[in-house]
Backbone as CSV, one residue per row, in Angstrom:
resi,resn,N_x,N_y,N_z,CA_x,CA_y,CA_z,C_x,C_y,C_z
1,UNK,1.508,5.149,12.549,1.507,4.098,13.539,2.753,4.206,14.394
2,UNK,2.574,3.830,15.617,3.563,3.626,16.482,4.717,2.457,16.504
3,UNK,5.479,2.191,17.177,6.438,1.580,16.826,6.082,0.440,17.844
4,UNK,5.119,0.645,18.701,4.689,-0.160,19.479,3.705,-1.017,18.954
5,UNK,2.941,-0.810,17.684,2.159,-2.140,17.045,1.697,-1.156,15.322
6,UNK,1.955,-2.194,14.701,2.113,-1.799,13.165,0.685,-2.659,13.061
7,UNK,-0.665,-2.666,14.030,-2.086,-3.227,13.403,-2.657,-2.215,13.544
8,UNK,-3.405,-2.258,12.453,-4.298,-0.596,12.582,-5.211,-0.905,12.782
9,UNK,-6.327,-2.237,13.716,-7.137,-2.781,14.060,-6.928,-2.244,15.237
10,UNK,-5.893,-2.420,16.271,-5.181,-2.175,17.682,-5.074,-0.849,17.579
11,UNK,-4.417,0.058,16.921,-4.490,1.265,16.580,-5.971,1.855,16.579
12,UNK,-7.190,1.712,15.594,-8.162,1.911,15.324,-8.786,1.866,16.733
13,UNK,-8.998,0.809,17.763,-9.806,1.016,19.190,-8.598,1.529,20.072
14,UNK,-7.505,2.200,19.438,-6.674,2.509,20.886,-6.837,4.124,21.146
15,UNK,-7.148,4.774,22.756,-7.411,5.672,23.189,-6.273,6.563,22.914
16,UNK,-5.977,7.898,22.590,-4.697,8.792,22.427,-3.882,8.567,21.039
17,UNK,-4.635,8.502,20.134,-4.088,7.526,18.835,-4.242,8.744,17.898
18,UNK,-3.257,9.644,16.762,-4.168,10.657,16.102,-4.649,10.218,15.036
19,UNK,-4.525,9.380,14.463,-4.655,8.162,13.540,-5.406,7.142,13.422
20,UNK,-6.723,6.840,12.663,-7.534,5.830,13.073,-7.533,5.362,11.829
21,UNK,-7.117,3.721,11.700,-7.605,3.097,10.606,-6.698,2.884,9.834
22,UNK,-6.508,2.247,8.686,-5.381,1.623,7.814,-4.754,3.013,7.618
23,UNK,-3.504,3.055,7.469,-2.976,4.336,6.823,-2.530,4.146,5.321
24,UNK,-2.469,2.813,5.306,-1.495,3.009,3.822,-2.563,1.626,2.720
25,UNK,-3.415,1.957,2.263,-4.254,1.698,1.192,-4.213,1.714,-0.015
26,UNK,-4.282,0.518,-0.606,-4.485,0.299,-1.854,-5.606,-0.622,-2.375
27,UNK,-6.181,0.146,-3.286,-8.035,0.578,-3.725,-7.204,0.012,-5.321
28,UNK,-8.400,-1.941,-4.986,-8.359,-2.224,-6.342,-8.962,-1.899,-7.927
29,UNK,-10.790,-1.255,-7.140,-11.227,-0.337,-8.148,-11.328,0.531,-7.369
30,UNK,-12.167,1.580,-8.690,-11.935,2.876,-8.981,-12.779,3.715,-7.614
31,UNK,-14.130,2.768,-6.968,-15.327,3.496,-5.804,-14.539,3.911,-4.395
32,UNK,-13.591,3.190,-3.865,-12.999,3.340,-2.784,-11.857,4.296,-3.251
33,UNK,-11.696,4.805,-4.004,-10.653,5.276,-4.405,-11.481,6.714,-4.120
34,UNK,-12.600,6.855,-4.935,-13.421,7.689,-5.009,-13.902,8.281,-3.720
35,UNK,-14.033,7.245,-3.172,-14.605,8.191,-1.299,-13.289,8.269,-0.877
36,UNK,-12.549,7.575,-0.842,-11.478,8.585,0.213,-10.978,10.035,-0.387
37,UNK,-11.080,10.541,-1.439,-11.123,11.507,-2.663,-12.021,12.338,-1.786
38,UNK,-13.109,12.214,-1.571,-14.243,12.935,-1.181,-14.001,13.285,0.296
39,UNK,-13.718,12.079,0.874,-13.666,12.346,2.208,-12.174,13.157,3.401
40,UNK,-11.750,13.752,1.821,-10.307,13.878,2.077,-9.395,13.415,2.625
41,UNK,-9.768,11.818,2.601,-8.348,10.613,3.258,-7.632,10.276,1.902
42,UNK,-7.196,11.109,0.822,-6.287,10.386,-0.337,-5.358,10.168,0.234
43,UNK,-4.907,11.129,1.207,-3.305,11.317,1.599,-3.118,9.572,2.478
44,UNK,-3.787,8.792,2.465,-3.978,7.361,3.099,-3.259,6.380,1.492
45,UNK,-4.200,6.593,0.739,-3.959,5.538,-0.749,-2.549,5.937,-0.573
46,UNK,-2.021,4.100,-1.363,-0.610,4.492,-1.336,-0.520,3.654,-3.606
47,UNK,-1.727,2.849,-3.479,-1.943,2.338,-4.940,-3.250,2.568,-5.502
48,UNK,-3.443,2.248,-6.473,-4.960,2.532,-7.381,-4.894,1.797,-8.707
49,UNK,-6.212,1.512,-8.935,-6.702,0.869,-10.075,-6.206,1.608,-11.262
50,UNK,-5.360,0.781,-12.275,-5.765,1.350,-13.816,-6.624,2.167,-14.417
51,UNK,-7.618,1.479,-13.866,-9.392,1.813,-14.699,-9.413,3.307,-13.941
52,UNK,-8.897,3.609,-12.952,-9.455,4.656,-12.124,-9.427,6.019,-12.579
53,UNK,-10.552,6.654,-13.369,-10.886,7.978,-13.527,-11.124,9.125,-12.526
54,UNK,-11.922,8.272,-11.579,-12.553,9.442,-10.574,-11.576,9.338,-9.540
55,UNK,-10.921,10.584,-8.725,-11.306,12.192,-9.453,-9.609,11.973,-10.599
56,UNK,-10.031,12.935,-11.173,-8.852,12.865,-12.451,-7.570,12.789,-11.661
57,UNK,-7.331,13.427,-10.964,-5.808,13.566,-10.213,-5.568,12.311,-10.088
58,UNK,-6.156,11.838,-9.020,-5.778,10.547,-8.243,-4.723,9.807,-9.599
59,UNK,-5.100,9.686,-10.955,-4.561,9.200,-11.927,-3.044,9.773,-11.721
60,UNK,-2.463,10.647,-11.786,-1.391,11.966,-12.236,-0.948,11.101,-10.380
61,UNK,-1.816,11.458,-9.603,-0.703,11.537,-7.837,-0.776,9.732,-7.181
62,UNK,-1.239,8.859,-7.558,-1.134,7.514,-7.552,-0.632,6.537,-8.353
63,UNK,0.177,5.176,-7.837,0.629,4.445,-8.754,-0.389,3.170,-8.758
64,UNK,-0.420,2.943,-10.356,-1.399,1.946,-10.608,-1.016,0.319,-10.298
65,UNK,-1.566,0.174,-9.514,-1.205,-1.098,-9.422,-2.157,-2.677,-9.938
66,UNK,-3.029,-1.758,-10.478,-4.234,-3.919,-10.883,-5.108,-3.067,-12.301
67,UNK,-5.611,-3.685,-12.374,-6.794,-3.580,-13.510,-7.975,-4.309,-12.886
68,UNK,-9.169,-5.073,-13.117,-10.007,-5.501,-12.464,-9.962,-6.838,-12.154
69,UNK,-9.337,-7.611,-12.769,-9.115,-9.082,-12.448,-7.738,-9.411,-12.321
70,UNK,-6.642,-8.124,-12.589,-5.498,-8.925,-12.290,-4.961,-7.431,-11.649
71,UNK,-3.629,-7.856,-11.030,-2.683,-7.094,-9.935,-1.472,-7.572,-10.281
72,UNK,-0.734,-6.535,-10.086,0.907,-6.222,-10.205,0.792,-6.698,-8.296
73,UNK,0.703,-8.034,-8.318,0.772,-8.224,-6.730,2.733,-7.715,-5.969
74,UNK,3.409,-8.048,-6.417,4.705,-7.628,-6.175,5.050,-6.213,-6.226
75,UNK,4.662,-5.392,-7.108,4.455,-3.740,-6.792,3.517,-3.584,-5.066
76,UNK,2.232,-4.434,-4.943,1.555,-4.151,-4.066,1.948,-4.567,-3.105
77,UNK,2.757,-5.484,-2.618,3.738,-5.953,-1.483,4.826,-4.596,-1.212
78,UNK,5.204,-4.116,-2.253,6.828,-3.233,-2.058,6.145,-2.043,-1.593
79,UNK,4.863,-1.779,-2.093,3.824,-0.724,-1.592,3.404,-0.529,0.321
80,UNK,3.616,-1.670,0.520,3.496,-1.819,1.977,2.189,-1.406,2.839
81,UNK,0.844,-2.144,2.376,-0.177,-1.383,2.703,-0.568,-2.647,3.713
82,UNK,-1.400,-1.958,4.431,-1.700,-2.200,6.316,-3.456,-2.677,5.534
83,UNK,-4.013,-2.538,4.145,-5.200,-2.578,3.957,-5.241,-2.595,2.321
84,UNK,-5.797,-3.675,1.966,-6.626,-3.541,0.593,-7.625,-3.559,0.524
85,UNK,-8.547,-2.331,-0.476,-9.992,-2.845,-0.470,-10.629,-2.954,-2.337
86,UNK,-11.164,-4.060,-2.502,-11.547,-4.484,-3.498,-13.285,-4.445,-3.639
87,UNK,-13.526,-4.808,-4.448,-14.629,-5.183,-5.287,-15.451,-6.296,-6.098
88,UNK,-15.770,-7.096,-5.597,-16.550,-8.551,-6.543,-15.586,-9.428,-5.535
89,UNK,-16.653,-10.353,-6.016,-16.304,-11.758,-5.648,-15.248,-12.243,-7.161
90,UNK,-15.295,-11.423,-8.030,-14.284,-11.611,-9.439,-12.944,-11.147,-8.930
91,UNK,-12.702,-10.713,-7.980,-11.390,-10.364,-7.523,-10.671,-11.251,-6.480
92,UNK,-11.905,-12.616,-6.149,-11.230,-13.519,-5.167,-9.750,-13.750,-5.503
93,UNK,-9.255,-14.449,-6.278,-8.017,-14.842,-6.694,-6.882,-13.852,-6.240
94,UNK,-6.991,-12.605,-6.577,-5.876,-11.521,-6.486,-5.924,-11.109,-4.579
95,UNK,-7.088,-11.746,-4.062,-7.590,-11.292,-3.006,-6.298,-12.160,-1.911
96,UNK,-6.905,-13.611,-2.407,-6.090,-14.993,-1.758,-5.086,-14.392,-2.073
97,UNK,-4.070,-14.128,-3.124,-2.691,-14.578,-3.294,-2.193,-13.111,-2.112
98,UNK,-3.166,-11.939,-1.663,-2.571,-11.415,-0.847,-2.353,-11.367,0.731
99,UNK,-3.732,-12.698,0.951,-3.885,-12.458,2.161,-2.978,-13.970,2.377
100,UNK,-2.406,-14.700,1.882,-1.029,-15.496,1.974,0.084,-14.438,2.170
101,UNK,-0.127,-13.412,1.860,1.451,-12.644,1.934,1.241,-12.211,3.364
102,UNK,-0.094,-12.075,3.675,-0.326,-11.495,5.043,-0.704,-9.814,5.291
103,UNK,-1.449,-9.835,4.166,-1.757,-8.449,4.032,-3.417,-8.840,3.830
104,UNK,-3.917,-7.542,4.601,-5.501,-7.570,5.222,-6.378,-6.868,3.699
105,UNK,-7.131,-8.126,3.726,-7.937,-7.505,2.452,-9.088,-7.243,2.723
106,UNK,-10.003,-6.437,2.230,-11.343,-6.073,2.718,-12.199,-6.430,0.820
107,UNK,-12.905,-7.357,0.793,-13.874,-7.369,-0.901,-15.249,-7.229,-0.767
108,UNK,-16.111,-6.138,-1.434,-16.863,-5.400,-0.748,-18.005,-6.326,-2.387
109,UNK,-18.885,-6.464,-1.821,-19.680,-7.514,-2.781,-21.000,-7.104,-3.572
């Protein structure tokens, strides 16, 4: 991101940009973790689920930050991510206490 706007919403529709989309992600479970794996955007995750097996690395080259109902929310603040994306409506709680900090959550249902 530029120094001219730290939203990767503004970023994401802006023309001349090499960069589209959150850069710095943290994937409360293990599925979003899994496609950016696939889609070769890991180098984006900056945290990851406990539970998270798939793909084995991601375990070894990511720091864990939640389990499925709870979060090391203060690791995930110092983490500095532009995007969280979660899972269940069982993750509301960890969801709220981040989007009070002012960090953009995405909970995929």
């Amino acid at each position: 991101m530029t120094e001219k706007t730290n939203n990767w919403r503004t970023m994401a529709t802006s023309r001349g940009t090499s960069a589209y989309g959150p850069q710095r992600i943290v994937c409360l479970t293990e599925e979003p973790t899994e496609w950016l794996y696939m889609l070769g955007e890991e180098w984006r995750i900056v945290g990851i689920s406990g539970y998270t097996v798939r793909p084995p690395r991601a375990r070894e080259e990511k720091p864990k930050v939640s389990a499925f109902l709870s979060a090391k929310i203060d690791k995930i603040i110092d983490l500095k991510p532009d995007c969280v994306i979660g899972f269940s409506d069982l993750q509301a709680d960890i969801a709220t206490q981040l989007v009070k900090k002012g960090i953009q959550v995405t909970i995929f249902n």
